[in-house]
C-alpha positions as a printed Julia matrix, in Angstrom:
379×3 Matrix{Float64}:
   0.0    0.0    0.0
   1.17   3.2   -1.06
   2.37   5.54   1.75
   0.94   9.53   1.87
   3.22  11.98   3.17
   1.2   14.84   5.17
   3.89  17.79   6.24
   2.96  21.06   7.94
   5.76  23.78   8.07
   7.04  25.67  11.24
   5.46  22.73  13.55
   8.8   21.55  14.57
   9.53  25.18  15.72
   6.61  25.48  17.73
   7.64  22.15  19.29
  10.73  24.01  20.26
   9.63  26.67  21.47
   7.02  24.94  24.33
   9.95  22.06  25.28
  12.07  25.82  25.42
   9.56  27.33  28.03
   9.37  24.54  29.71
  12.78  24.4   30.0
  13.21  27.73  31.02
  10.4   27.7   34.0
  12.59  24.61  35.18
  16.22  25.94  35.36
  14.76  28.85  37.41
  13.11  26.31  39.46
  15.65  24.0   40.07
  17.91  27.22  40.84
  15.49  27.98  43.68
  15.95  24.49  44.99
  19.58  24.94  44.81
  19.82  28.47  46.39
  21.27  29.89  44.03
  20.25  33.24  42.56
  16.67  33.64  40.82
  13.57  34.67  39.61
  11.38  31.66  40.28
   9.32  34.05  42.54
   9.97  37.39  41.26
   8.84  37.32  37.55
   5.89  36.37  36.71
   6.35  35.19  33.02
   8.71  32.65  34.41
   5.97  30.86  36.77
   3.62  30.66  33.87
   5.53  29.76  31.02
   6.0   26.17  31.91
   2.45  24.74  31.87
   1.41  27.01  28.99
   4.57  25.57  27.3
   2.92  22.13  28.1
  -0.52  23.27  27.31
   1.16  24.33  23.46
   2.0   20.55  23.57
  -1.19  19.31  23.94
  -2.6   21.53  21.31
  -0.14  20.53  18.8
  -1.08  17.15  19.12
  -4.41  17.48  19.15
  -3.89  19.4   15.6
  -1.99  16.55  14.22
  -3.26  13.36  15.4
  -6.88  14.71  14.65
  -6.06  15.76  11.36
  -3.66  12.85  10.74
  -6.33  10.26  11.18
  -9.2   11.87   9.48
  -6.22  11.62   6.36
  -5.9    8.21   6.99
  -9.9    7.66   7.07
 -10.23   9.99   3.95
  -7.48   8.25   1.71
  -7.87   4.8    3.24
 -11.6    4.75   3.73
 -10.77   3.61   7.6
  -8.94   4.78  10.74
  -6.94   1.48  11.92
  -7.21   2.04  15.82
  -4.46  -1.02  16.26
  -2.31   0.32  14.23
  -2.67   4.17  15.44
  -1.7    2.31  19.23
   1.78   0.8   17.69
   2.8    4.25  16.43
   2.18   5.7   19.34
   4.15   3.11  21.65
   7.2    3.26  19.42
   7.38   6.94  19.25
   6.44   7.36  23.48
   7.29   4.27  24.79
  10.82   3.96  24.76
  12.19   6.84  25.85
   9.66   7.27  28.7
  10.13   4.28  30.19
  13.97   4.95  30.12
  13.55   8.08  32.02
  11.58   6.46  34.6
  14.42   3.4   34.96
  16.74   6.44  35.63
  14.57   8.16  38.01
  13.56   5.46  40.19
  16.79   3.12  40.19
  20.08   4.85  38.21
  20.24   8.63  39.73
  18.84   8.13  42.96
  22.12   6.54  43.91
  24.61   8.98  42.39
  25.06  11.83  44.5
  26.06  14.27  41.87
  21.92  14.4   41.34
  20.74  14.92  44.78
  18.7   17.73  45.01
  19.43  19.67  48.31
  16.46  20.11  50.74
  14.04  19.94  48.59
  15.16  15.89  47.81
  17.97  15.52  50.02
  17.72  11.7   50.19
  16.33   8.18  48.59
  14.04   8.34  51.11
  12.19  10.7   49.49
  11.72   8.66  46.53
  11.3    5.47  49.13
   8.36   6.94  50.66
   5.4    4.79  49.19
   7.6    3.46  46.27
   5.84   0.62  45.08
   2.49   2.68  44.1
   4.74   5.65  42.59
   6.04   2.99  40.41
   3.13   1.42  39.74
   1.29   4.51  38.41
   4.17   5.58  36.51
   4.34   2.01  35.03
   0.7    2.32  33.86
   1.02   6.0   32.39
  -1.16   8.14  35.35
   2.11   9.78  36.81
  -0.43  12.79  36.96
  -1.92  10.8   39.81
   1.14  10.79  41.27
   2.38  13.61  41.26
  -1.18  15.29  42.74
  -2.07  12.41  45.07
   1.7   11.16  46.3
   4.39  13.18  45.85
   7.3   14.43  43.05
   9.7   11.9   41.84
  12.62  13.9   41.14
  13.6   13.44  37.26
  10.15  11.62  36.08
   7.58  14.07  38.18
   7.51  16.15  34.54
   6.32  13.04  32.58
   2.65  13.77  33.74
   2.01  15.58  30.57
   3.5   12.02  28.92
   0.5   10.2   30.81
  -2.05  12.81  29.92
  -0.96  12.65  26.35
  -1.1    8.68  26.53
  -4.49   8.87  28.08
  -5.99  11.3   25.27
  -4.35   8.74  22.47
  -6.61   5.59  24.02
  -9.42   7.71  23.54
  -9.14   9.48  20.59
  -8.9    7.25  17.66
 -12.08   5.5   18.94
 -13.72   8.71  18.95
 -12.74   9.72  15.51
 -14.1    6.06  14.08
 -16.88   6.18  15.35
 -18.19   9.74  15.35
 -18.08  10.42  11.86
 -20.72  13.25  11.67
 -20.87  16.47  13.35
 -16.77  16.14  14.93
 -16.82  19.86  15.4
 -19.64  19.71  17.84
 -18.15  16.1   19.21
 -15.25  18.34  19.83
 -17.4   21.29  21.49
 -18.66  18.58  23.2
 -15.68  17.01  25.05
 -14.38  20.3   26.16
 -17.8   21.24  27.68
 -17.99  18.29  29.63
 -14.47  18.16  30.67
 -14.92  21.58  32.22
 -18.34  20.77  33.14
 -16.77  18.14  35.01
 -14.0   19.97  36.51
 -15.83  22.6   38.13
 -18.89  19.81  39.43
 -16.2   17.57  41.42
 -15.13  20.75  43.24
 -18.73  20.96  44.96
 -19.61  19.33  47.99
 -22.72  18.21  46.44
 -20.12  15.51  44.74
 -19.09  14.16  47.87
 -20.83  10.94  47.1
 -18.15  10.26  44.38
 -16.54   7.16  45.54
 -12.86   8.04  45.07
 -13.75  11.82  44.87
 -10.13  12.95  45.63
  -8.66  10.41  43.43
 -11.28  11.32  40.59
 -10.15  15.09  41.38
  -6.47  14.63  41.03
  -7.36  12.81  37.75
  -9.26  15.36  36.32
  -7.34  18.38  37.09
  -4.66  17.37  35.26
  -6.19  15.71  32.23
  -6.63  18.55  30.2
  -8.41  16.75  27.26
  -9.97  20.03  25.95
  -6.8   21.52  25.48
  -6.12  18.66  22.74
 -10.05  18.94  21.41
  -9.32  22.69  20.81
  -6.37  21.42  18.45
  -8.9   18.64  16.96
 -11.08  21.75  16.33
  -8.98  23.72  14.37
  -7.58  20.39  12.68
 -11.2   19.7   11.46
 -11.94  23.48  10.01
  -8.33  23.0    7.79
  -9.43  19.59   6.6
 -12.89  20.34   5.7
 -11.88  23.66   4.43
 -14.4   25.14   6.95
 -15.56  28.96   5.83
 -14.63  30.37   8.95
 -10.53  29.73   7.74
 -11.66  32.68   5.8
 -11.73  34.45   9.23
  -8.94  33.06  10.87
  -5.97  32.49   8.12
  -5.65  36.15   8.12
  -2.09  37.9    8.46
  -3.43  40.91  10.29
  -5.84  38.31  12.71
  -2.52  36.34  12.92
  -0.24  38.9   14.04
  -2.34  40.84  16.52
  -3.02  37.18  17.93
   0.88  36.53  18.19
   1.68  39.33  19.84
  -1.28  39.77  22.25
   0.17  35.92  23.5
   3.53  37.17  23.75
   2.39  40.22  25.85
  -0.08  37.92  27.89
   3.34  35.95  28.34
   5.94  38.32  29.31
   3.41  40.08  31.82
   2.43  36.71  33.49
  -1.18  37.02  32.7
  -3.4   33.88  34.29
  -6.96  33.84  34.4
  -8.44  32.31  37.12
 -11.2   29.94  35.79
  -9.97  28.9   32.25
  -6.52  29.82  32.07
  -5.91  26.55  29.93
  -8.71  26.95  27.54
  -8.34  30.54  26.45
  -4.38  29.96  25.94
  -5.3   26.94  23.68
  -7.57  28.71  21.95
  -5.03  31.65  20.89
  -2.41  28.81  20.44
  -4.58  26.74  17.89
  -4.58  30.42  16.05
  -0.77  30.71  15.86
  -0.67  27.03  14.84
  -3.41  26.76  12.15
  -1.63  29.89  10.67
   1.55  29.02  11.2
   0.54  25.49   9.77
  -1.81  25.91   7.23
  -1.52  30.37   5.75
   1.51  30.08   3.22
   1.34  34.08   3.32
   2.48  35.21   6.48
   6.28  36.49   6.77
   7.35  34.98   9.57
   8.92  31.37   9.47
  10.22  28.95  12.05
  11.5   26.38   9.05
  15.44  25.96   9.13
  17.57  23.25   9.77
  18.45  24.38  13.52
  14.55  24.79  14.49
  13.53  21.73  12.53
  16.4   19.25  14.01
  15.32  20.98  17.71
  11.97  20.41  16.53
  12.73  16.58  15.88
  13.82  16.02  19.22
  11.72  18.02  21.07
  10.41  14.71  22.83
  13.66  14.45  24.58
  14.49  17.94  25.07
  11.39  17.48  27.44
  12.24  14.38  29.17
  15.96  14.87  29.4
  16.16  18.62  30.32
  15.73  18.34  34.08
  18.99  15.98  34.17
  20.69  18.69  31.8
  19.68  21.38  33.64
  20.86  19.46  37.36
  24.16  18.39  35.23
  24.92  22.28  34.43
  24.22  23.87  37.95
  25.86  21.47  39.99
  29.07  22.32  37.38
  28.58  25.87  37.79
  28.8   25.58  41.82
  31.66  23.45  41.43
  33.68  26.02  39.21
  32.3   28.29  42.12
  31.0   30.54  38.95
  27.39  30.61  39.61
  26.1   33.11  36.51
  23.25  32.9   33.98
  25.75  33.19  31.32
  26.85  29.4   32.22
  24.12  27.76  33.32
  21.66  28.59  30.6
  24.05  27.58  28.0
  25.18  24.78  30.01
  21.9   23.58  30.99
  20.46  23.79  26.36
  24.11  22.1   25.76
  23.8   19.09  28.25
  19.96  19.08  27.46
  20.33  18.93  23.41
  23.07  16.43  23.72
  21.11  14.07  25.43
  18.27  14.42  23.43
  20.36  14.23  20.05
  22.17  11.22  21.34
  18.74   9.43  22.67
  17.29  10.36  19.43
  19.66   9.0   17.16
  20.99   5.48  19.13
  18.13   4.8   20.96
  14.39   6.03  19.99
  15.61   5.54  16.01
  15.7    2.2   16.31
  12.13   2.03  17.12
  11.14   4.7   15.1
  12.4    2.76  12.12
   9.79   0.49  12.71
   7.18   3.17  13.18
   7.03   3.66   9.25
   5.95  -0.25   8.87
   2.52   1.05  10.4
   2.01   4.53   8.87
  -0.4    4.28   6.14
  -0.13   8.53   6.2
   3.46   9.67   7.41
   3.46  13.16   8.89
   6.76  15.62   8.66
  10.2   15.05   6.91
  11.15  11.92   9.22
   8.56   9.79  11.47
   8.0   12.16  14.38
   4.22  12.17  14.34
């Protein structure tokens, strides 16, 4: 069977750019743990910038798996669910199960990757072990996190679980809800918030497992990923209202009211998620899809960042610990170290995990891609 090959430009950018703010809220983070020097609680921007970065995640794959399989449907007349679910363990599987290997048996015994005070000892990672590593084992390290404490070097792989608990879900919904997917998609976020704001009421109490279901929901964020199947839906339908929204001037007013919503540290206090999704699934259905805007993310250093975003996410906190606890040992503790440092140690890892380890399984990715998405197999 013949093989399509879907690409959308400036994606691998964007990935970038969220595994960068991400990356960025954590070195200041980890600085604070480390006493040295920061701004974890003096600028704003830098407290917010690391779940929106993850929240740019989710809407990026929403955008592309959605629009991905209704490809796959269109050309191939069926979604194959079975083969969506191999794709998805060779590309997530690997490498996330390697990070938690590290994190609950390698660096907890090398002192170089102690984290002072905040993690001073295994015990820390000891306390109620067994059900940590259970939950990470079956992808809700959300749970976790909320409902038993940070494991230092996986704790950031929640957004891994969340993402491998949308993917169960979502290639069922697409097969079998073949009419009206934009109000499906209307649909799922309204009753995830719907449900989000119920289980806060004590009227819920009744909920067996209320806290559990709580901690579960909170961080599950599926409407982020239904606002990218949204705009993934109006581009492959060729919806009238891309009229509206692949417009330069739309585009750029959008761009920069994010980036000044950004720098000033601007939250909102009920749907803080939602509305950044929505302006995100803007800038990536433009930056995607509206071949006359100026602005460009495609080169090779953004696309090969782009390619290895995956473990630019999981690696950085190890990069980042590698590049501070160098910079106290020179005794030069400076921002002009450790954020190069902390990109240097982080890219390396992620280049060398990407090219001698995940490649071998991507290479077998391919083998159950009836549509292939990019310039390699990322998606």
């Amino acid at each position: 069977m013949n093989k399509q090959r879907i690409y959308f430009p400036n994606l691998n950018g964007l990935r970038f750019i969220a595994a960068f703010l991400v990356i960025i809220h954590h070195i200041e983070q980890l600085k604070y743990i480390f006493k040295i020097d920061n701004y974890w609680t003096t600028i704003p921007f830098i407290e917010v910038i690391g779940f929106l970065g993850v929240v740019l995640f989710f809407v990026l794959s929403g955008f592309l798996i959605t629009y991905l399989l209704l490809a796959e449907e269109s050309s191939f007349k069926a979604i194959s669910i079975r083969k969506f679910y191999i794709r998805r363990v060779l590309r997530i599987w690997p490498l996330y199960f390697m990070i938690v290997f590290l994190a609950f048996f390698i660096l907890p015994n090398i002192s170089f990757f102690t984290l002072p005070g905040f993690f001073n000892s295994k015990e820390a990672l000891h306390g109620g072990f067994i059900i940590k590593l259970f939950l990470y084992l079956i992808f809700v390290p959300n749970l976790a996190v909320i409902l038993i404490g940070i494991v230092p070097y996986a704790s950031h792989t929640w957004s891994v679980g969340v993402e491998e608990q949308y993917y169960v879900v979502w290639p069922v919904i697409l097969k079998y809800f073949k009419k009206y997917r934009l109000f499906v998609m209307l649909g799922i976020i309204f009753l995830y918030v719907f449900a989000v704001k119920i289980i806060e009421l004590s009227c819920t109490d009744f909920i067996p497992h209320k806290v559990t279901v709580k901690a579960f929901l909170s961080t599950f964020n599926i409407d982020c990923m239904a606002i990218g199947g949204i705009f993934a839906i109006l581009l492959f339908q060729k919806n009238k209202i891309l009229n509206f929204v692949l417009n330069n001037y739309f585009f750029y007013s959008i761009l920069l009211f994010v980036i000044a919503l950004l720098l000033s540290g601007v939250t909102l206090p009920n749907f803080n998620a939602e509305f950044y999704a929505l302006l995100f699934g803007v800038i990536i259905l433009n930056f995607a899809a509206n071949d006359k805007i100026k602005l460009s993310l495609e080169n090779r250093v953004l696309n090969y960042l782009g390619n290895i975003s995956y473990g630019l996410y999981m690696y950085h906190p190890i990069g980042i610990v590698l590049a501070l606890v160098i910079c106290m040992k020179l005794n030069f503790i400076s921002n002009w170290l450790a954020y190069p440092l902390s990109f240097i140690f982080t890219i390396g890892l992620a280049g060398l995990s990407y090219n001698y380890f995940e490649a071998f399984f991507l290479k077998y990715k391919t083998k159950f891609s009836n549509i292939v998405s990019g310039k390699d197999t990322k998606e």
